[in-house]
Residue frames relative to the residue before (quaternion, step in Angstrom):
aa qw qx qy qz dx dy dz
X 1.0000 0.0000 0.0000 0.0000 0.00 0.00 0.00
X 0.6352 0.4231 -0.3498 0.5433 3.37 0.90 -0.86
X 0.6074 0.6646 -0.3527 0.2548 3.39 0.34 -0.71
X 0.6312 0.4596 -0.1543 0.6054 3.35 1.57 -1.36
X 0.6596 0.4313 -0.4988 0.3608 3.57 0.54 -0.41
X 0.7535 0.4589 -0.2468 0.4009 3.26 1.03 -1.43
X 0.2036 0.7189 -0.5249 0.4078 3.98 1.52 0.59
X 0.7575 0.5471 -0.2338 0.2687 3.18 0.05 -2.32
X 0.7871 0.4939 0.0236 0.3687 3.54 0.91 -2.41
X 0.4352 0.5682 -0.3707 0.5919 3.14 1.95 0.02
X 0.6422 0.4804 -0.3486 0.4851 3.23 0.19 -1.75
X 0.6924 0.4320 -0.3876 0.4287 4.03 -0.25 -1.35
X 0.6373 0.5115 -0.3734 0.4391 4.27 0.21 -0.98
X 0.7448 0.3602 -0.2947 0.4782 3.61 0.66 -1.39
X 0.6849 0.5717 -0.2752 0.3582 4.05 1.15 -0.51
X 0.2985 0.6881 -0.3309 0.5726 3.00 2.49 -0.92
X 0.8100 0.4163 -0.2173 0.3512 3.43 -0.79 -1.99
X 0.7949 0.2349 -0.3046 0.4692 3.89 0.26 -1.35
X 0.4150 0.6947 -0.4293 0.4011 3.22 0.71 0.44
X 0.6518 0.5327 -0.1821 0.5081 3.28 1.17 -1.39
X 0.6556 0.4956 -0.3036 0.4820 3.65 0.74 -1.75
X 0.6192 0.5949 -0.3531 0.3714 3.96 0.75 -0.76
X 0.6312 0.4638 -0.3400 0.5205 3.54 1.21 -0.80
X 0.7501 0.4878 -0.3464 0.2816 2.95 0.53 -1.50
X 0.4820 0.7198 -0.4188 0.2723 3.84 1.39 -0.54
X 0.7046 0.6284 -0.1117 0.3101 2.46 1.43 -2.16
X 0.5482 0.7261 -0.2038 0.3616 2.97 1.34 -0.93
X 0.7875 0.4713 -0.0605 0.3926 2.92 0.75 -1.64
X 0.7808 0.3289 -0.2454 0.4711 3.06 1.24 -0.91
X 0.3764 0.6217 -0.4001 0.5584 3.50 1.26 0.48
X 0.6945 0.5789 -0.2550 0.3429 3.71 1.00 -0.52
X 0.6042 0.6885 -0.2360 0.3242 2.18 1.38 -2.11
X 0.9013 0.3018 -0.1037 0.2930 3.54 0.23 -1.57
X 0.6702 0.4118 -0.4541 0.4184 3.16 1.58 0.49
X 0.2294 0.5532 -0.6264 0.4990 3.54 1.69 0.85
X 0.7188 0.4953 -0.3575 0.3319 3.63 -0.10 -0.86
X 0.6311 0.6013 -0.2542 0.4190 3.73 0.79 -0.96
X 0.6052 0.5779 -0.3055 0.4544 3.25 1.64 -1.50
X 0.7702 0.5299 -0.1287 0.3309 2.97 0.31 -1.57
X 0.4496 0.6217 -0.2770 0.5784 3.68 1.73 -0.25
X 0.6279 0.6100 -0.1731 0.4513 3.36 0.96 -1.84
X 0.8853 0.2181 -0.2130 0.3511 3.29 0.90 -0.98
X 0.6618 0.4820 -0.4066 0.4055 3.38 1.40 0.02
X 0.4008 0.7633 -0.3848 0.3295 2.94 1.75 0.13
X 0.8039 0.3286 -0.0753 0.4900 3.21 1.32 -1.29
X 0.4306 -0.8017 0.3583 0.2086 3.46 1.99 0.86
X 0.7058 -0.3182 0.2693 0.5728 4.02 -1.55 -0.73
X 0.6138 -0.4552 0.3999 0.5062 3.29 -1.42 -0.26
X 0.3599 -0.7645 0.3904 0.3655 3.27 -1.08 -0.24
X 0.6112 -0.5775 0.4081 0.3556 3.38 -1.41 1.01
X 0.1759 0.6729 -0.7180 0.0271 3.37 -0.87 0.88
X 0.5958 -0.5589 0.4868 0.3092 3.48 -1.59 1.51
X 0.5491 -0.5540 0.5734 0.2506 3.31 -2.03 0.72
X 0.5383 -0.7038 0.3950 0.2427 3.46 -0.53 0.83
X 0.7905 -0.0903 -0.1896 0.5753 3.94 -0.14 1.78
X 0.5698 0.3822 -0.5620 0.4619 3.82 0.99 1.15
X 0.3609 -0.6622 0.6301 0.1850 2.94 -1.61 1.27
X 0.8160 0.4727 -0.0729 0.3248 3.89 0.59 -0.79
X 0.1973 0.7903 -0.5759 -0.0696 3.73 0.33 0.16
X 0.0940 0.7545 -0.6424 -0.0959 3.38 -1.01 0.67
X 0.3816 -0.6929 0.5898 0.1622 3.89 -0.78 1.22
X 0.0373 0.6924 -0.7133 -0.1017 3.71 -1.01 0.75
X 0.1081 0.8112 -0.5455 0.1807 3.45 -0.75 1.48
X 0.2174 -0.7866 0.5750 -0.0582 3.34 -0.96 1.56
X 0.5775 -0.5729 0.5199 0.2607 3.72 -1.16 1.07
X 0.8053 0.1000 0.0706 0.5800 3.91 -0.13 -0.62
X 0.6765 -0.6191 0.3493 0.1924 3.59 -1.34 1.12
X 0.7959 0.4619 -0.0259 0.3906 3.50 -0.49 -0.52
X 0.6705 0.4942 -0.3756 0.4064 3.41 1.16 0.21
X 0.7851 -0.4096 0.2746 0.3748 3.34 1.05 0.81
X 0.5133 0.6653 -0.4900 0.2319 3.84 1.07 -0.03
X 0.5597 0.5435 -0.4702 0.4127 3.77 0.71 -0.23
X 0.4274 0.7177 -0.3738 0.4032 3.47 1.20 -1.49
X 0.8158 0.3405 -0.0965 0.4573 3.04 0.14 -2.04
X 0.5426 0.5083 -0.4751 0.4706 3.85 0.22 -0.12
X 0.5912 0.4126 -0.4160 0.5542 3.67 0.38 -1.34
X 0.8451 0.3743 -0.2627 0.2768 3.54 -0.78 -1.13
X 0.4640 0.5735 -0.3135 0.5980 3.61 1.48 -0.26
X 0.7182 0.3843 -0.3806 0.4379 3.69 0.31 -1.05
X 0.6893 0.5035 -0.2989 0.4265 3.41 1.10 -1.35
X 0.7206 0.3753 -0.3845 0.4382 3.55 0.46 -0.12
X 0.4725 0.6133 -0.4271 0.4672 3.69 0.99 0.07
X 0.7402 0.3050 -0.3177 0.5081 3.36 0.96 -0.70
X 0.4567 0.6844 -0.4202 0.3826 3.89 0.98 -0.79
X 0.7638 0.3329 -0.1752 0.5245 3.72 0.62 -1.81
X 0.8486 0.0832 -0.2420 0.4631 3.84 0.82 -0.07
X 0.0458 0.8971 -0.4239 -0.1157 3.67 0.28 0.23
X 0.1324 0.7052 -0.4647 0.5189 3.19 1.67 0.75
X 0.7379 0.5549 -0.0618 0.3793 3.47 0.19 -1.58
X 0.2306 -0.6121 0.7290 0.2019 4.00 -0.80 1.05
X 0.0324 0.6177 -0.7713 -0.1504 3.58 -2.29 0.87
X 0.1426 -0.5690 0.7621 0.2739 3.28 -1.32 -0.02
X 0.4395 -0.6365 0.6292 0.0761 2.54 -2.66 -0.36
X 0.2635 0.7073 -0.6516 0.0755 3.79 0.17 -0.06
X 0.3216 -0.5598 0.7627 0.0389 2.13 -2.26 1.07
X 0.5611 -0.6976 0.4417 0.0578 3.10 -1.22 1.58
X 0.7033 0.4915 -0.2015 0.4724 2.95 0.79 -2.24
X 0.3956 -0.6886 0.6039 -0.0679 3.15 -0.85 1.15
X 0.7891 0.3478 -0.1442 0.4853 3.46 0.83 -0.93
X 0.6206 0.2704 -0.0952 0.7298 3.67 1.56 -0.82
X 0.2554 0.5959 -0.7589 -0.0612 3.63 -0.46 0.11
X 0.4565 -0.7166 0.5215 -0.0782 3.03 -2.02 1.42
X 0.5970 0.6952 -0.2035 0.3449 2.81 1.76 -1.25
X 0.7524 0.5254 -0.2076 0.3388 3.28 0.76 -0.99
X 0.5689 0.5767 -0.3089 0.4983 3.39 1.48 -0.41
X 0.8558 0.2141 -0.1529 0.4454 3.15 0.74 -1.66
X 0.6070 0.5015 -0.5132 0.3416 3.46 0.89 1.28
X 0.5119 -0.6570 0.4255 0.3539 2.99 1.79 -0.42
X 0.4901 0.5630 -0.2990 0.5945 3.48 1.37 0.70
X 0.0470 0.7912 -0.6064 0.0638 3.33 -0.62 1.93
X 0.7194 0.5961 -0.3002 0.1925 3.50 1.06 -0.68
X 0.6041 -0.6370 0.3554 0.3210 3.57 -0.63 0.09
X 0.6692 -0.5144 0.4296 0.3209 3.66 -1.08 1.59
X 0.3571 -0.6293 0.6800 0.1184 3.40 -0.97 1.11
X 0.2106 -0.6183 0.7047 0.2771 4.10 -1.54 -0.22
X 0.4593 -0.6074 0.6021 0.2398 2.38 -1.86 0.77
X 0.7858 -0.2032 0.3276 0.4835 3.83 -1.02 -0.77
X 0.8321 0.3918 -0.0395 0.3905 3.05 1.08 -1.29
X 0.3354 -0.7549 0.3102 0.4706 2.95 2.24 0.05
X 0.1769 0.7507 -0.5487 0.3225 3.62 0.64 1.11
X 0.5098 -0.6577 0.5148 0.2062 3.60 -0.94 0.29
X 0.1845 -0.7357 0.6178 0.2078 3.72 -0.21 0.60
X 0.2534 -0.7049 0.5703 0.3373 3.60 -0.56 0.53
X 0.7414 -0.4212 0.4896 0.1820 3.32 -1.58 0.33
X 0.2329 0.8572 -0.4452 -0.1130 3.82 -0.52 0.43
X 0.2219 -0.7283 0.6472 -0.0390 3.35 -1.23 0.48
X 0.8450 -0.1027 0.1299 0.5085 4.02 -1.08 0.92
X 0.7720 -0.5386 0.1488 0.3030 3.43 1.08 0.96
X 0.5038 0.5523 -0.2586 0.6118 2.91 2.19 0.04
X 0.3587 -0.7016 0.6000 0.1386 3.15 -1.22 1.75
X 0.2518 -0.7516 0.6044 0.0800 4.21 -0.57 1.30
X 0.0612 -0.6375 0.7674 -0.0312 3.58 -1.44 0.53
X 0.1970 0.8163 -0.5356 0.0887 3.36 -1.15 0.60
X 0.5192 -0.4910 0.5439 0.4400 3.72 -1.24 -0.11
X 0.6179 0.6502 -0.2070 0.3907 3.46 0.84 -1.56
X 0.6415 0.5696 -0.2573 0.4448 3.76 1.38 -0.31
X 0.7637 0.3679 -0.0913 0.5226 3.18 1.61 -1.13
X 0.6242 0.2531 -0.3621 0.6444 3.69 1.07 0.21
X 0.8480 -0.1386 0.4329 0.2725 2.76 -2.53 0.06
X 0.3048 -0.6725 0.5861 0.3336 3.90 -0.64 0.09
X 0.8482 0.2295 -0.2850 0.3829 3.89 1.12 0.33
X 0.4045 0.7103 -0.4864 0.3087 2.97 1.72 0.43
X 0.4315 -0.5563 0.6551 0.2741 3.74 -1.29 0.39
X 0.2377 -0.6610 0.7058 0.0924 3.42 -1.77 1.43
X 0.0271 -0.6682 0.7320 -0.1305 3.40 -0.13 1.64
X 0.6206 0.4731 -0.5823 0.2279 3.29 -1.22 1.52
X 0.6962 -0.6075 0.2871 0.2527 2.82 -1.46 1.16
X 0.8128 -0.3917 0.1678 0.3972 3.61 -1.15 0.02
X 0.7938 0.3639 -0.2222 0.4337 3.10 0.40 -0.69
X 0.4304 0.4859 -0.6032 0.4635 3.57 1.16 0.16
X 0.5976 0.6211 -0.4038 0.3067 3.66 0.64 -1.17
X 0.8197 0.3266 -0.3015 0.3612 3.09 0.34 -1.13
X 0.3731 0.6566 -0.4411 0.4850 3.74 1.44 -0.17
X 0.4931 0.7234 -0.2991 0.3795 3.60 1.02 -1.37
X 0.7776 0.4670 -0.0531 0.4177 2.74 0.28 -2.33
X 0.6520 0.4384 -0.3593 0.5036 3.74 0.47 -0.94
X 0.7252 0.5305 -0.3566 0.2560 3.61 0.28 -0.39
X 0.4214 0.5711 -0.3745 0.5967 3.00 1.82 -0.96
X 0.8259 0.4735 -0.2517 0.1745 4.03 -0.03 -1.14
X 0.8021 0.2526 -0.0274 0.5405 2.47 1.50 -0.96
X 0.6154 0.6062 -0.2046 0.4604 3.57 1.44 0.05
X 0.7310 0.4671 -0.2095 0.4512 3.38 1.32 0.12
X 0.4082 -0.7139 0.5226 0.2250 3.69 -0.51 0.86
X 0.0011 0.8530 -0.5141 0.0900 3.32 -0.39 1.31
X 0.5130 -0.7563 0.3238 0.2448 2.90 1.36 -0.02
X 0.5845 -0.5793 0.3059 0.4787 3.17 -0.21 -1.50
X 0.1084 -0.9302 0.3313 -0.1150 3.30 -0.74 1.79
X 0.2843 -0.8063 0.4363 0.2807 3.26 0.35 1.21
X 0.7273 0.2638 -0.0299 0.6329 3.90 0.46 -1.75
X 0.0196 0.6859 -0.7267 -0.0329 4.05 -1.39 0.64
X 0.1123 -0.7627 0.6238 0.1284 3.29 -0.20 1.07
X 0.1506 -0.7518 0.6315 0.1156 4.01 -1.07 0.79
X 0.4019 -0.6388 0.6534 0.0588 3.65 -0.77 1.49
X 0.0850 0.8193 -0.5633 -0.0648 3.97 0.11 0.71
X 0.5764 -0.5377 0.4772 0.3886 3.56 -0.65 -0.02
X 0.4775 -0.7174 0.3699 0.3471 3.76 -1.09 0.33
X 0.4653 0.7239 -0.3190 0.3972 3.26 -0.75 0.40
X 0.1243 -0.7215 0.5916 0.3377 3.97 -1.12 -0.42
X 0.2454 0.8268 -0.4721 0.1825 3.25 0.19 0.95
X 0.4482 -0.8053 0.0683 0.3821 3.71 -0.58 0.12
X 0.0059 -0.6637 0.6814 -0.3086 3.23 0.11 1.64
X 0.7413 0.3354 -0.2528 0.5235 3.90 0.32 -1.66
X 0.7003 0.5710 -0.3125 0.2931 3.73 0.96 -0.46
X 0.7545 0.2437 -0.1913 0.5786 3.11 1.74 -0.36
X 0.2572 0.5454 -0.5479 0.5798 3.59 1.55 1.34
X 0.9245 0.1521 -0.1666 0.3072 3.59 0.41 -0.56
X 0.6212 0.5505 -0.4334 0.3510 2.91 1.68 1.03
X 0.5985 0.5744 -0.0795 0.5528 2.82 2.69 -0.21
X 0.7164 0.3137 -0.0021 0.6232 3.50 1.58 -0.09
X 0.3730 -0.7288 0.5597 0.1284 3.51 -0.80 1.33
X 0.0391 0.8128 -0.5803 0.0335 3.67 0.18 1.43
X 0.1990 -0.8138 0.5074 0.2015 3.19 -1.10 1.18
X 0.8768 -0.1424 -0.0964 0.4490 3.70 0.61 0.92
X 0.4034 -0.7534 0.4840 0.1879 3.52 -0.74 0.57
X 0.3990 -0.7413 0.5172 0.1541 3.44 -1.41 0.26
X 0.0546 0.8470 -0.5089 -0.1434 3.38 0.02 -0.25
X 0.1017 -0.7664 0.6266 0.0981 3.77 -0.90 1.07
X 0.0427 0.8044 -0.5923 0.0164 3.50 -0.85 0.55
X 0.1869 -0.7527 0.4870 0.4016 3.59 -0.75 -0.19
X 0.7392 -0.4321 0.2611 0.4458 4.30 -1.10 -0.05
X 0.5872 0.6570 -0.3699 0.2944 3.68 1.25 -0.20
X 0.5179 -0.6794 0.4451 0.2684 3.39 -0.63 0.66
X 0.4601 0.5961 -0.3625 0.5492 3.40 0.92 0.61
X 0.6293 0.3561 -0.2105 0.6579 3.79 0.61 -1.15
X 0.8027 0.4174 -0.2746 0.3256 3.51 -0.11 -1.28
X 0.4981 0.6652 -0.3108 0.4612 3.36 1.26 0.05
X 0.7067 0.4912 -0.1003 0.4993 3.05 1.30 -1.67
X 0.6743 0.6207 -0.0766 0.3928 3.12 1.04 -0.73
X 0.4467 0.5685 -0.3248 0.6097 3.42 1.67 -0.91
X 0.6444 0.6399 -0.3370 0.2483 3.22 0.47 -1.56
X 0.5954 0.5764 -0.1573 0.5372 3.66 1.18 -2.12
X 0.6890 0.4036 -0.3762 0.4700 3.95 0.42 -1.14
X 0.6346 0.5082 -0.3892 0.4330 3.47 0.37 -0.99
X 0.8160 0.1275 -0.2633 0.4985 3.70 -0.21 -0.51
X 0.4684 0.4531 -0.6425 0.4030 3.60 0.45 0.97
X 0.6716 0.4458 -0.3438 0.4817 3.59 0.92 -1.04
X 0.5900 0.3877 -0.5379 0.4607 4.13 0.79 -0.25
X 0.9454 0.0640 -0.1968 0.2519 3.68 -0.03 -0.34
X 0.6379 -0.7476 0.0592 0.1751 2.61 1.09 2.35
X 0.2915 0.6243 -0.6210 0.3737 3.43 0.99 1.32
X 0.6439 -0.6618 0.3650 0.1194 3.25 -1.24 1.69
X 0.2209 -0.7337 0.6239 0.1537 4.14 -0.15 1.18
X 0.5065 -0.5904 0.5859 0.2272 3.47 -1.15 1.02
X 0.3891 -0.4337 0.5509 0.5975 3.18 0.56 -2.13
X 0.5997 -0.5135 0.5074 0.3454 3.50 -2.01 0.21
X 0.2299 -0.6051 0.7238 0.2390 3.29 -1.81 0.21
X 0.3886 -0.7732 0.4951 0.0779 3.68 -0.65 0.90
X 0.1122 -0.8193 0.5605 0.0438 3.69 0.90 1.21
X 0.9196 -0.3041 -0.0642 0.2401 3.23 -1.74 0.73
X 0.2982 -0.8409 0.4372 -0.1132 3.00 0.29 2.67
X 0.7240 -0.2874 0.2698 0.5661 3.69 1.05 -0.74
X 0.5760 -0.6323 0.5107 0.0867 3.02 -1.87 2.06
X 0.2465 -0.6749 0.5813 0.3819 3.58 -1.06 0.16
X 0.4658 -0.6968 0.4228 0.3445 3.54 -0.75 0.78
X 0.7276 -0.5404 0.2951 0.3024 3.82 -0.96 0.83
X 0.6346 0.5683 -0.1825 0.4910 3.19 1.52 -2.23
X 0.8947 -0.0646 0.1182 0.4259 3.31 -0.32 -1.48
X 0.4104 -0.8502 0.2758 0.1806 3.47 1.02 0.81
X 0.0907 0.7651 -0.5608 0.3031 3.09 1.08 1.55
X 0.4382 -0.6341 0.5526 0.3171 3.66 -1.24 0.08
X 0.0233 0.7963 -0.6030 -0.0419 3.41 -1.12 1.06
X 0.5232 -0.6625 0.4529 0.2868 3.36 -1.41 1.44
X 0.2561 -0.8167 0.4711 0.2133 3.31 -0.97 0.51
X 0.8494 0.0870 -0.1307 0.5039 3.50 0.94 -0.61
X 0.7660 -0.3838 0.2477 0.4523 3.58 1.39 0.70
X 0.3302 -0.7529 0.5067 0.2595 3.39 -0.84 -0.08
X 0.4634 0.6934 -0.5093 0.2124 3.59 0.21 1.03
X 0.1274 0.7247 -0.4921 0.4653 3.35 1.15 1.43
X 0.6214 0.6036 -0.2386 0.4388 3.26 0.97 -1.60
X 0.5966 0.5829 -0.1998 0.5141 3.47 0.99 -1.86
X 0.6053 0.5345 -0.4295 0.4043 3.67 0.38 -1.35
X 0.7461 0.5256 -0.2347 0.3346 3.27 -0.04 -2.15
X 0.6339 0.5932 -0.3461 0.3557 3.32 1.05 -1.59
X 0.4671 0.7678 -0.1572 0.4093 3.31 1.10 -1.78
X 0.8364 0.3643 0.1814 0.3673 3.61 0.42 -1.50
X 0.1199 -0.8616 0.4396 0.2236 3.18 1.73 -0.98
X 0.5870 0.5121 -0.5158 0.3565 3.53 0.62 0.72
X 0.6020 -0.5974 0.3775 0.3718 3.48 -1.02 0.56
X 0.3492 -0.5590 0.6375 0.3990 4.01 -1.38 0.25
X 0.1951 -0.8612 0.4535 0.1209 3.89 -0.60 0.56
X 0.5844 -0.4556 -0.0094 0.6714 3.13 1.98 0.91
X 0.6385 -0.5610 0.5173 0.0995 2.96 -2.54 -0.16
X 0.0512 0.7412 -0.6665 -0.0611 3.42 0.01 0.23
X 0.4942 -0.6778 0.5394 0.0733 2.71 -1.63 1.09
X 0.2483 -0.8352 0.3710 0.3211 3.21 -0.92 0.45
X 0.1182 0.9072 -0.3976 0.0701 3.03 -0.89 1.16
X 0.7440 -0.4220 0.1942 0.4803 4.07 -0.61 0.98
X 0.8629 0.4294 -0.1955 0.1811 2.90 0.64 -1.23
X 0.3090 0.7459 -0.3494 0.4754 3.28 2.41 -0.14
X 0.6338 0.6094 -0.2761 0.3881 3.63 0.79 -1.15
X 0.6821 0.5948 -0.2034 0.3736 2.54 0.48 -2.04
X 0.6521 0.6497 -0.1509 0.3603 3.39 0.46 -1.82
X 0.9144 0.1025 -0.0626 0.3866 3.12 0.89 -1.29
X 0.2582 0.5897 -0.4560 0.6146 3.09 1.32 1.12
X 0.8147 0.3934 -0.2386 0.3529 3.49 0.44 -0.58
X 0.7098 -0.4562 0.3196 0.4312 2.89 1.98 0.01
X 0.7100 0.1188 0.0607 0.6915 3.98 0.50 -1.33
X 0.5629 -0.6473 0.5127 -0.0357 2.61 -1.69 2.51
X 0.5220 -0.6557 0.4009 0.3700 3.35 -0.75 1.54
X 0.2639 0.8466 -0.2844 0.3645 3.93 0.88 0.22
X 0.6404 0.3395 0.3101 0.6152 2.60 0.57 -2.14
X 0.7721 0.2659 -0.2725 0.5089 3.90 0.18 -0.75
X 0.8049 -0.1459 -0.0018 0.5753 3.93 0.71 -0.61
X 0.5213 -0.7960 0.3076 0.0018 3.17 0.16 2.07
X 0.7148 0.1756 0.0521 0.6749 3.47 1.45 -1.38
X 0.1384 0.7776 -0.5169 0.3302 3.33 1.20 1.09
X 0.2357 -0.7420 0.4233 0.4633 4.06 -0.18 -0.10
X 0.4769 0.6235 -0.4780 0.3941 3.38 1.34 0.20
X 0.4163 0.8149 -0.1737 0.3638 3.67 0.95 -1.16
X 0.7457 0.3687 0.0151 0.5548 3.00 0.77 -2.34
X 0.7176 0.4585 -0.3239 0.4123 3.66 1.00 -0.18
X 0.5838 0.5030 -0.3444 0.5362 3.46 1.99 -0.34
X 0.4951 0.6147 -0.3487 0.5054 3.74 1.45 -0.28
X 0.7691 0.4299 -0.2193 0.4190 3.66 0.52 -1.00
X 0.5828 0.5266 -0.2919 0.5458 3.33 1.63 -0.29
X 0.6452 0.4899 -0.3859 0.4414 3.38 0.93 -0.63
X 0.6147 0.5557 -0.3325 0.4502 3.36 1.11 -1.47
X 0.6764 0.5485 -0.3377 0.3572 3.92 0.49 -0.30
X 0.5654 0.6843 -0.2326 0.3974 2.61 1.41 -1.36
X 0.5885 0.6116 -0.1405 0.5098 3.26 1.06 -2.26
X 0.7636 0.4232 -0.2267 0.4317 3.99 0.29 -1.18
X 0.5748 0.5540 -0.3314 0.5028 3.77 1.42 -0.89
X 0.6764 0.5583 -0.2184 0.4278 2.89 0.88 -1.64
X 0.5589 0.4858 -0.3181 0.5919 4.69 0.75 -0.77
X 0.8185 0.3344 -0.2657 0.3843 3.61 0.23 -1.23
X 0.7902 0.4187 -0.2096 0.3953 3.60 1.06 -0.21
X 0.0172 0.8864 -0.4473 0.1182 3.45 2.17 0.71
């Protein structure tokens, strides 16, 4: 008796189950080929496309592998010397870093982006340099906790939401790192060459290889490096002293791009910019100064020969 019941409740469990495996086939293979369609769909329609910021002729990215070596420093003092050697010539500034903006300190620029009619952003100005930033639209201590894609929402707005006008040089203050900020500067913007700032330690220069390499895979043009605090002047007898060696040189060599000078490192770069006003601008014939001038002037000569 038991035998016949438990006949029936078998049969149903094993009709249950292949029942299940039948959907689950169906399922799958119904999936299968619109996973495939997607994935057409999207190389079909490839990167985004690069479409120019409306009245900049120039983008130039100054980007560094590992924090702290001074690349904002250098951006400020780069823009300022772009105008110094041509003042004929509109620059701007944007700050990238979303998460650190720099810009606002070391230009001395606290107040908040007027609109235009069109709800455009007036940039911000200082020593003749039009400024954009994160650092304009928050608190100066609030934390920008959010996830990626606010960022990059972020990021379009800076690019595409402000009324520059007309810009000859855009310096771009990226954050450090390869991450995607630099990935969607160069899938969203016609950049006509990067910078790179690093200092001689094998730490940065590590980090850094990293940044050249995927500029050279997706063939945005490397000015050359700027080699941030290369060597101290000694107190006693003011001689110059290397500090971390000279395998920058090696890097560039490595790479075939050029080192486009040294800046020393020195108090008064800090100083300067903490207070607001690029050593540029604060001590003009400074021999630091003259090394953010000679970068620009390359920059300016890369920039004619590579129309």
């Amino acid at each position: 008796m038991n035998s016949v019941r438990k006949a029936p409740l078998i049969k149903r469990i094993f009709e249950y189950h292949k029942n299940k495996i039948m959907v689950r086939r169906c399922l799958s293979s119904n999936t299968k080929p619109s996973l495939e369609e997607h994935k057409k769909n999207i190389m079909a329609r490839g990167l985004p496309k690069v479409k120019p910021i409306n009245g900049v002729k120039h983008i130039v990215l100054v980007a560094s592998g590992k924090g702290g070596v001074g690349k904002s420093t250098t951006s400020v003092n780069l823009a300022v010397s772009l105008k110094v050697l041509q003042p004929e010539k509109n620059v701007g500034l944007l700050d990238a870093d979303v998460f650190g903006p720099s810009i606002p300190l070391m230009m001395n620029l606290k107040e908040t982006p007027l609109l235009t009619k069109d709800n455009l952003m007036k940039p911000l100005i200082n020593y003749n340099i039009k400024c954009i930033s994160m650092g304009f639209l928050v608190a100066e201590d609030a934390p920008v906790i959010w996830r990626g894609l606010m960022v990059m929402q972020a990021l379009e707005k800076l690019l595409r939401q402000v009324f520059w006008d007309s810009i000859d040089y855009l310096i771009v203050d990226t954050p450090p790192g390869t991450g995607d900020t630099h990935l969607s500067l160069i899938q969203n913007i016609p950049i006509s060459g990067v910078v790179l700032v690093t200092t001689s330690q094998t730490a940065a220069l590590n980090v850094v290889k990293r940044g050249t390499k995927m500029f050279q895979q997706l063939k945005v043009p490397i000015i050359g490096i700027v080699e941030n605090m290369s060597s101290i002047k000694c107190p006693v007898c003011a001689s110059n002293i290397t500090l971390f060696g000279d395998d920058t040189s090696k890097m560039a060599k490595e790479f075939q791009i050029p080192v486009l000078d040294r800046i020393p490192l020195d108090q008064s770069i800090t100083n300067s910019s903490d207070k607001g006003v690029p050593i540029v601008i604060a001590e003009p014939s400074s021999v630091e100064a003259e090394a953010y001038k000679n970068v620009g002037k390359k920059i300016i000569e890369f920039l004619e020969k590579n129309k």
